[in-house]
C-alpha positions in Angstrom: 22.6 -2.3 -4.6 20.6 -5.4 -4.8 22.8 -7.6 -2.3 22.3 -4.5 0.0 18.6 -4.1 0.0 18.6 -7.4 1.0 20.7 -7.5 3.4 18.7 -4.4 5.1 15.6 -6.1 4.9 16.2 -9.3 6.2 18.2 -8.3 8.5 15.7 -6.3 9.8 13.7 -8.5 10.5 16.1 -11.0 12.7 17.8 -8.8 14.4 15.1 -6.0 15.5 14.9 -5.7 19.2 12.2 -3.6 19.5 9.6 -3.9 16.7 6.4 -3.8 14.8 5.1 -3.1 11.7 1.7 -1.4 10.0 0.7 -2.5 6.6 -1.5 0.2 4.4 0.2 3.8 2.9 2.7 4.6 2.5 3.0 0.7 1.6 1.3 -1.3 -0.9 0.8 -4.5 1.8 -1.9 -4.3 3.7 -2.8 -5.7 7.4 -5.5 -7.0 9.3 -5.8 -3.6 11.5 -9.1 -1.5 10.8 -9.6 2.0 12.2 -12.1 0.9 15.0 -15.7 2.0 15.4 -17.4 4.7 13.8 -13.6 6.0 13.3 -12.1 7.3 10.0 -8.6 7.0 8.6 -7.5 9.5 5.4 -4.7 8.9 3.7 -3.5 11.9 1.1 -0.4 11.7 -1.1 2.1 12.0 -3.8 2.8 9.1 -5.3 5.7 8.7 -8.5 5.8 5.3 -10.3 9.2 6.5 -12.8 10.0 3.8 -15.6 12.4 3.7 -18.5 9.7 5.3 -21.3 7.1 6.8 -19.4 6.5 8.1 -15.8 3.1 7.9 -14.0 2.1 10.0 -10.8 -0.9 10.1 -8.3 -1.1 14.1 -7.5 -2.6 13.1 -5.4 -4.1 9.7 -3.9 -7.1 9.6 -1.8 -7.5 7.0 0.4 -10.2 7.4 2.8 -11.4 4.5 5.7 -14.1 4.0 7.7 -14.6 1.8 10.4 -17.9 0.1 11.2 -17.7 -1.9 14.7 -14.0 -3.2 15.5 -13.3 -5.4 12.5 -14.8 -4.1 9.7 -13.4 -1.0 7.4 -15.3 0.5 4.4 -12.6 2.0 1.6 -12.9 3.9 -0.9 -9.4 4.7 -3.2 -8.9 7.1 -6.2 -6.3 9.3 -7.7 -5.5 12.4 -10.0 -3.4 11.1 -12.7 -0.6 12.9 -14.6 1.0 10.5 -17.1 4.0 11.9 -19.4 5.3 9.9 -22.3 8.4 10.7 -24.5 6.1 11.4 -27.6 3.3 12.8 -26.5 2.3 15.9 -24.1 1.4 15.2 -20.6 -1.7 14.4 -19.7 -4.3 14.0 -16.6 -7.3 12.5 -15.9 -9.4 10.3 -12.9 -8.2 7.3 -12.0 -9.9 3.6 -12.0 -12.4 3.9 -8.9 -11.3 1.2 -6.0 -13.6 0.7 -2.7 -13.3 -2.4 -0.8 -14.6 -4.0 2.3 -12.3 -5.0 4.9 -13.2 -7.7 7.3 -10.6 -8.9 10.5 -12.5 -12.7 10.7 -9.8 -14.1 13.2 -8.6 -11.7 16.2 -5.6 -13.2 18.5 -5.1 -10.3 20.3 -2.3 -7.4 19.4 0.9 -9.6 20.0 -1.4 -12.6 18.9 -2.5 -13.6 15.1 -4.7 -11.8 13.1 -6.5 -12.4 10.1 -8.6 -10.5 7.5 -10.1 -10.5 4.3 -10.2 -7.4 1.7 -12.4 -7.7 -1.3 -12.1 -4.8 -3.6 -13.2 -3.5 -7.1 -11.5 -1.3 -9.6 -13.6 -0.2 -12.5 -13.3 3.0 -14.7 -15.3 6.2 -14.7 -17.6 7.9 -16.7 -14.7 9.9 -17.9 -12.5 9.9 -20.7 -9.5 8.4 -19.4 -9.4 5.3 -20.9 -9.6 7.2 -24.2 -6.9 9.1 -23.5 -4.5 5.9 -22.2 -4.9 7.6 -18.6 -6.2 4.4 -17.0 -6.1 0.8 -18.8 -9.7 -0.7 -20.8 -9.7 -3.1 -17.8 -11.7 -3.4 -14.7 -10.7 -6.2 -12.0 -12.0 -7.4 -8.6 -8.8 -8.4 -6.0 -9.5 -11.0 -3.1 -6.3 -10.7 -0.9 -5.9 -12.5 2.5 -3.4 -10.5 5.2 -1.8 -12.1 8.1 -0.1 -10.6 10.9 2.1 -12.2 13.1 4.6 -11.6 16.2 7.3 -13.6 15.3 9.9 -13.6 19.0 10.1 -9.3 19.0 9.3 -8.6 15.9 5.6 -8.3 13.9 5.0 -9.4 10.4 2.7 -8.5 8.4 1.8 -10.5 4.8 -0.6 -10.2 2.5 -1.3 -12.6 -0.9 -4.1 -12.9 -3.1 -5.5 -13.2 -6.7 -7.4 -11.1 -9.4 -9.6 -11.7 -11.6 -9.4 -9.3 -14.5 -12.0 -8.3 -17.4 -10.9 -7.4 -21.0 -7.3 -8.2 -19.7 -4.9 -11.6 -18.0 -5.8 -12.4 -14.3 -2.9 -11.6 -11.7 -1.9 -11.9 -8.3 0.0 -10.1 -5.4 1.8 -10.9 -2.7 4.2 -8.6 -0.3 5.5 -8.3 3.2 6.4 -5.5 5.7 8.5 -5.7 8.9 9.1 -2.7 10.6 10.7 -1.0 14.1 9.4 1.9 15.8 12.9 4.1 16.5 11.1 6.1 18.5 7.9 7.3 20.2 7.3 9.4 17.1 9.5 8.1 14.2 8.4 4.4 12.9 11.1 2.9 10.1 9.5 -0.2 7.8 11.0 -1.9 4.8 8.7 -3.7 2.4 9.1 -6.6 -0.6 6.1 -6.7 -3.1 5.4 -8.6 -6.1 2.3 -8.5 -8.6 1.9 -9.9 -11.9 -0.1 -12.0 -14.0 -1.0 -15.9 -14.3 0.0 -15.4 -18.4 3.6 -14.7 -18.4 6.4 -14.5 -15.6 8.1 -11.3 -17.6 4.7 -9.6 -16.1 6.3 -9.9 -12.6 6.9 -6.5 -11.1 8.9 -7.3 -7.9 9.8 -4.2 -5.9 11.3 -3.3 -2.7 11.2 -0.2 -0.6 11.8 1.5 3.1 9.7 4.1 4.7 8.1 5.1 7.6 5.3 7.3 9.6 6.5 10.2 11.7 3.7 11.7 14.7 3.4 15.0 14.2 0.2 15.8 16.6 -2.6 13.9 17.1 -4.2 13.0 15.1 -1.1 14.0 12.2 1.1 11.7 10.7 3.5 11.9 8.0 3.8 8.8 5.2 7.0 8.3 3.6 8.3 5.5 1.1 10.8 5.0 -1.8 12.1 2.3 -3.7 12.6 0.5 -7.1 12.3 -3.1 -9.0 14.9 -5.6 -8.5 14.5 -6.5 -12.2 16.9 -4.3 -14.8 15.4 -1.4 -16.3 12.4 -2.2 -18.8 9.3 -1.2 -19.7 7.2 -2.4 -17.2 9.7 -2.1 -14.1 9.9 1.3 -12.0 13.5 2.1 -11.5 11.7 4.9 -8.7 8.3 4.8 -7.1 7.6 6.3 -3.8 5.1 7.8 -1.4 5.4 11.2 0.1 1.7 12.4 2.1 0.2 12.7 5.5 -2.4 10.5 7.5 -5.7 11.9 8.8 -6.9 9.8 12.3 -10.7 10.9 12.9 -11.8 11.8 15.5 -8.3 12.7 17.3 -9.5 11.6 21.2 -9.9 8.1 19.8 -6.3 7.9 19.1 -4.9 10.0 22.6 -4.6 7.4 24.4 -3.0 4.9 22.0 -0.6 7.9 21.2 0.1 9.5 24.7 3.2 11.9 24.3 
Protein backbone atom coordinates (compact mmCIF):
# COMPACT_ATOMS: atom_id res chain seq x y z
CA UNK A 1 0.00 0.00 0.00
CA UNK A 2 2.90 2.12 0.73
CA UNK A 3 4.90 1.49 -2.69
CA UNK A 4 1.46 2.47 -4.19
CA UNK A 5 0.72 5.73 -2.48
CA UNK A 6 3.87 6.66 -3.71
CA UNK A 7 3.79 5.78 -6.87
CA UNK A 8 0.31 7.82 -7.19
CA UNK A 9 1.71 10.78 -5.76
CA UNK A 10 4.72 11.18 -7.57
CA UNK A 11 3.56 10.29 -10.38
CA UNK A 12 1.16 12.77 -10.25
CA UNK A 13 3.07 15.18 -10.25
CA UNK A 14 5.40 14.26 -13.51
CA UNK A 15 3.10 13.14 -15.52
CA UNK A 16 -0.01 15.64 -15.04
CA UNK A 17 -0.94 17.34 -18.25
CA UNK A 18 -3.23 19.58 -17.11
CA UNK A 19 -2.71 20.76 -13.50
CA UNK A 20 -2.78 22.82 -10.40
CA UNK A 21 -3.07 22.59 -7.02
CA UNK A 22 -4.79 24.70 -3.85
CA UNK A 23 -3.23 24.37 -0.53
CA UNK A 24 -5.75 25.04 2.76
CA UNK A 25 -8.91 22.40 3.68
CA UNK A 26 -9.46 19.92 3.03
CA UNK A 27 -5.44 19.75 3.29
CA UNK A 28 -3.25 20.51 6.13
CA UNK A 29 -0.54 22.53 3.56
CA UNK A 30 -1.22 25.69 3.03
CA UNK A 31 -0.50 28.25 -0.07
CA UNK A 32 0.21 31.69 -0.66
CA UNK A 33 -3.48 32.44 -2.18
CA UNK A 34 -5.74 34.75 0.10
CA UNK A 35 -9.41 35.28 -0.52
CA UNK A 36 -8.98 38.84 -2.09
CA UNK A 37 -10.40 42.17 -0.77
CA UNK A 38 -12.91 42.60 1.70
CA UNK A 39 -13.85 38.82 0.63
CA UNK A 40 -14.47 35.86 3.09
CA UNK A 41 -13.65 32.20 2.78
CA UNK A 42 -15.53 29.56 5.45
CA UNK A 43 -14.51 26.35 5.67
CA UNK A 44 -16.93 23.82 7.72
CA UNK A 45 -16.16 20.13 8.34
CA UNK A 46 -15.84 16.71 9.75
CA UNK A 47 -12.65 15.84 10.46
CA UNK A 48 -11.58 12.02 12.02
CA UNK A 49 -7.98 11.58 13.19
CA UNK A 50 -8.44 7.32 14.07
CA UNK A 51 -5.37 5.84 15.98
CA UNK A 52 -4.62 2.47 17.52
CA UNK A 53 -5.97 3.50 21.37
CA UNK A 54 -7.94 6.40 20.90
CA UNK A 55 -9.85 8.27 18.14
CA UNK A 56 -10.12 12.10 17.99
CA UNK A 57 -12.84 14.04 15.81
CA UNK A 58 -13.54 17.76 14.83
CA UNK A 59 -17.60 17.78 14.67
CA UNK A 60 -17.08 20.15 13.29
CA UNK A 61 -14.08 22.52 12.24
CA UNK A 62 -14.48 26.15 11.67
CA UNK A 63 -12.36 27.76 9.57
CA UNK A 64 -13.32 31.15 8.69
CA UNK A 65 -10.99 33.87 6.26
CA UNK A 66 -11.06 37.21 5.70
CA UNK A 67 -9.28 39.02 3.23
CA UNK A 68 -8.05 42.59 3.76
CA UNK A 69 -6.59 44.21 0.32
CA UNK A 70 -5.16 41.40 -2.15
CA UNK A 71 -2.42 39.77 0.02
CA UNK A 72 -3.38 39.79 3.30
CA UNK A 73 -5.97 37.13 5.06
CA UNK A 74 -7.22 37.31 8.77
CA UNK A 75 -7.99 33.53 10.20
CA UNK A 76 -9.47 32.47 12.82
CA UNK A 77 -9.71 28.26 13.46
CA UNK A 78 -11.51 26.20 16.15
CA UNK A 79 -13.27 22.98 16.56
CA UNK A 80 -15.93 20.85 18.61
CA UNK A 81 -14.00 18.08 19.95
CA UNK A 82 -15.27 14.51 20.61
CA UNK A 83 -12.39 12.32 21.90
CA UNK A 84 -13.19 8.47 22.79
CA UNK A 85 -10.72 6.33 24.61
CA UNK A 86 -10.86 2.55 25.33
CA UNK A 87 -11.25 3.19 29.19
CA UNK A 88 -13.02 5.97 29.57
CA UNK A 89 -16.55 7.47 28.19
CA UNK A 90 -16.51 9.82 25.42
CA UNK A 91 -16.08 13.09 25.86
CA UNK A 92 -16.41 16.84 24.18
CA UNK A 93 -15.21 20.04 24.70
CA UNK A 94 -13.72 23.42 22.67
CA UNK A 95 -10.77 23.13 21.07
CA UNK A 96 -7.25 25.20 21.35
CA UNK A 97 -8.29 28.67 19.73
CA UNK A 98 -5.93 29.31 16.34
CA UNK A 99 -6.09 32.78 14.40
CA UNK A 100 -3.36 33.80 12.27
CA UNK A 101 -2.41 36.54 9.84
CA UNK A 102 -1.60 35.69 6.46
CA UNK A 103 0.67 37.83 4.35
CA UNK A 104 1.49 37.01 0.24
CA UNK A 105 5.03 39.32 0.53
CA UNK A 106 6.25 38.18 -3.05
CA UNK A 107 3.58 37.98 -6.04
CA UNK A 108 4.93 36.45 -9.48
CA UNK A 109 1.89 36.38 -11.03
CA UNK A 110 -0.62 33.10 -11.14
CA UNK A 111 1.64 30.83 -13.30
CA UNK A 112 4.66 32.81 -11.57
CA UNK A 113 6.13 32.34 -7.81
CA UNK A 114 4.44 33.21 -4.87
CA UNK A 115 5.41 33.63 -1.48
CA UNK A 116 3.69 34.18 1.95
CA UNK A 117 4.10 34.21 5.44
CA UNK A 118 1.45 32.77 8.17
CA UNK A 119 2.01 33.45 11.76
CA UNK A 120 -0.49 31.88 13.93
CA UNK A 121 -1.30 31.17 17.71
CA UNK A 122 -2.96 28.29 19.43
CA UNK A 123 -3.72 28.87 23.04
CA UNK A 124 -6.59 27.16 25.21
CA UNK A 125 -9.84 28.62 26.42
CA UNK A 126 -11.46 29.58 29.40
CA UNK A 127 -12.93 26.16 29.46
CA UNK A 128 -12.33 23.00 31.01
CA UNK A 129 -10.82 21.07 28.31
CA UNK A 130 -7.56 20.81 29.36
CA UNK A 131 -8.95 19.32 32.52
CA UNK A 132 -10.64 16.90 30.96
CA UNK A 133 -7.56 15.75 28.45
CA UNK A 134 -9.85 17.38 25.58
CA UNK A 135 -7.00 19.71 24.33
CA UNK A 136 -3.22 19.34 25.56
CA UNK A 137 -1.73 21.92 28.78
CA UNK A 138 0.21 23.53 25.87
CA UNK A 139 -0.16 26.67 23.84
CA UNK A 140 2.32 27.32 20.74
CA UNK A 141 2.90 30.08 18.11
CA UNK A 142 3.71 28.43 14.30
CA UNK A 143 5.74 30.65 11.76
CA UNK A 144 5.35 28.66 8.39
CA UNK A 145 6.72 29.97 5.06
CA UNK A 146 4.47 28.57 1.78
CA UNK A 147 5.79 28.52 -1.76
CA UNK A 148 3.96 28.01 -4.82
CA UNK A 149 5.40 27.16 -7.93
CA UNK A 150 4.52 26.15 -11.70
CA UNK A 151 6.83 23.66 -12.25
CA UNK A 152 6.50 22.80 -16.70
CA UNK A 153 2.26 22.09 -16.35
CA UNK A 154 1.98 21.40 -13.16
CA UNK A 155 1.75 23.84 -9.73
CA UNK A 156 3.29 23.08 -6.44
CA UNK A 157 2.55 24.12 -3.62
CA UNK A 158 4.94 23.68 -0.20
CA UNK A 159 4.88 24.92 2.95
CA UNK A 160 7.62 24.36 6.04
CA UNK A 161 8.04 26.02 9.26
CA UNK A 162 8.81 25.82 13.01
CA UNK A 163 6.98 26.08 16.40
CA UNK A 164 7.76 27.19 19.36
CA UNK A 165 5.86 25.51 22.13
CA UNK A 166 5.08 26.44 25.95
CA UNK A 167 4.87 23.88 28.70
CA UNK A 168 5.77 21.27 25.95
CA UNK A 169 8.97 20.27 22.99
CA UNK A 170 9.11 22.80 20.03
CA UNK A 171 8.19 21.13 16.52
CA UNK A 172 8.04 21.71 12.96
CA UNK A 173 5.98 21.00 9.78
CA UNK A 174 6.54 20.63 6.53
CA UNK A 175 4.10 19.20 3.54
CA UNK A 176 3.33 19.42 -0.15
CA UNK A 177 0.32 19.31 -2.42
CA UNK A 178 0.16 18.77 -6.25
CA UNK A 179 -3.04 18.51 -7.76
CA UNK A 180 -5.12 18.30 -11.41
CA UNK A 181 -8.33 19.82 -12.08
CA UNK A 182 -10.27 16.66 -13.93
CA UNK A 183 -12.76 18.83 -14.77
CA UNK A 184 -14.47 22.23 -14.82
CA UNK A 185 -16.04 21.19 -11.57
CA UNK A 186 -14.15 18.15 -9.97
CA UNK A 187 -10.46 19.15 -8.72
CA UNK A 188 -8.26 15.81 -7.60
CA UNK A 189 -4.98 16.64 -5.14
CA UNK A 190 -2.73 14.30 -3.24
CA UNK A 191 -0.83 15.60 -0.35
CA UNK A 192 2.53 14.33 1.83
CA UNK A 193 2.74 16.02 5.36
CA UNK A 194 5.05 15.71 8.19
CA UNK A 195 5.07 17.37 11.79
CA UNK A 196 7.00 16.51 14.81
CA UNK A 197 9.20 17.79 17.30
CA UNK A 198 12.99 18.97 17.60
CA UNK A 199 13.25 16.26 20.88
CA UNK A 200 12.84 12.96 19.41
CA UNK A 201 12.38 11.56 15.63
CA UNK A 202 9.69 8.77 17.07
CA UNK A 203 7.55 12.17 17.35
CA UNK A 204 7.37 12.29 13.49
CA UNK A 205 3.91 11.93 12.23
CA UNK A 206 4.37 11.57 8.43
CA UNK A 207 1.02 11.13 6.60
CA UNK A 208 -0.15 11.02 3.14
CA UNK A 209 -3.60 11.54 1.64
CA UNK A 210 -5.75 12.34 -1.73
CA UNK A 211 -8.76 14.57 -2.06
CA UNK A 212 -10.29 17.12 -3.77
CA UNK A 213 -12.99 20.16 -4.11
CA UNK A 214 -16.06 19.51 -6.25
CA UNK A 215 -18.28 23.11 -7.55
CA UNK A 216 -21.42 22.73 -6.63
CA UNK A 217 -22.87 26.45 -7.33
CA UNK A 218 -21.33 29.47 -6.70
CA UNK A 219 -20.23 30.18 -4.36
CA UNK A 220 -20.55 26.08 -3.02
CA UNK A 221 -17.80 23.74 -2.81
CA UNK A 222 -17.47 20.44 -1.43
CA UNK A 223 -13.91 19.43 0.61
CA UNK A 224 -12.93 15.98 0.59
CA UNK A 225 -9.66 14.16 1.92
CA UNK A 226 -8.56 10.70 3.37
CA UNK A 227 -5.46 9.17 4.23
CA UNK A 228 -3.16 7.47 6.93
CA UNK A 229 0.63 7.49 8.40
CA UNK A 230 3.27 5.72 6.49
CA UNK A 231 4.66 4.67 9.91
CA UNK A 232 3.11 1.10 11.45
CA UNK A 233 0.31 1.35 13.75
CA UNK A 234 1.25 3.13 17.20
CA UNK A 235 0.19 5.48 19.41
CA UNK A 236 0.81 8.55 18.01
CA UNK A 237 0.21 7.52 14.15
CA UNK A 238 -3.40 7.80 12.56
CA UNK A 239 -4.04 4.65 10.66
CA UNK A 240 -7.31 7.05 9.19
CA UNK A 241 -7.71 10.79 9.23
CA UNK A 242 -9.78 12.58 6.78
CA UNK A 243 -11.78 15.64 5.88
CA UNK A 244 -15.37 15.52 4.68
CA UNK A 245 -17.21 19.47 4.64
CA UNK A 246 -18.10 22.26 2.35
CA UNK A 247 -16.43 25.76 1.40
CA UNK A 248 -18.35 29.01 1.82
CA UNK A 249 -16.83 31.84 -0.97
CA UNK A 250 -18.36 35.40 0.21
CA UNK A 251 -19.77 37.33 -1.54
CA UNK A 252 -20.56 34.83 -4.52
CA UNK A 253 -20.22 37.67 -7.62
CA UNK A 254 -16.56 37.89 -6.60
CA UNK A 255 -16.02 34.43 -7.54
CA UNK A 256 -18.51 34.37 -11.04
CA UNK A 257 -16.21 35.25 -13.09
CA UNK A 258 -13.20 33.12 -11.91
CA UNK A 259 -15.87 30.19 -11.95
CA UNK A 260 -17.95 30.78 -15.18
CA UNK A 261 -19.99 27.54 -15.94
Amino acid sequence: MRRLLLFFFFGAIFLATSAFAQGGPPFYTTDPGTPGSNNWEINVGYMPFFYSDNTVSHVPDLDINYGIGNRIQLTYENAWLRVRNPDSQVKFGLGQSNPGFKWRFYDGGEDKLQISVFPQLFWNNGNDSVKRGITPNSESFLMPVEITKKVGPVHVDFEAGGEIVRHGPNGWINGVVVGREITRRLELDAEYFNSGTFRSSSDMQPVFDAGGRYRLHNPVILLFMAGRSFEHRSPNQTYFVGYFGVQLLLPSRAYKAATAE
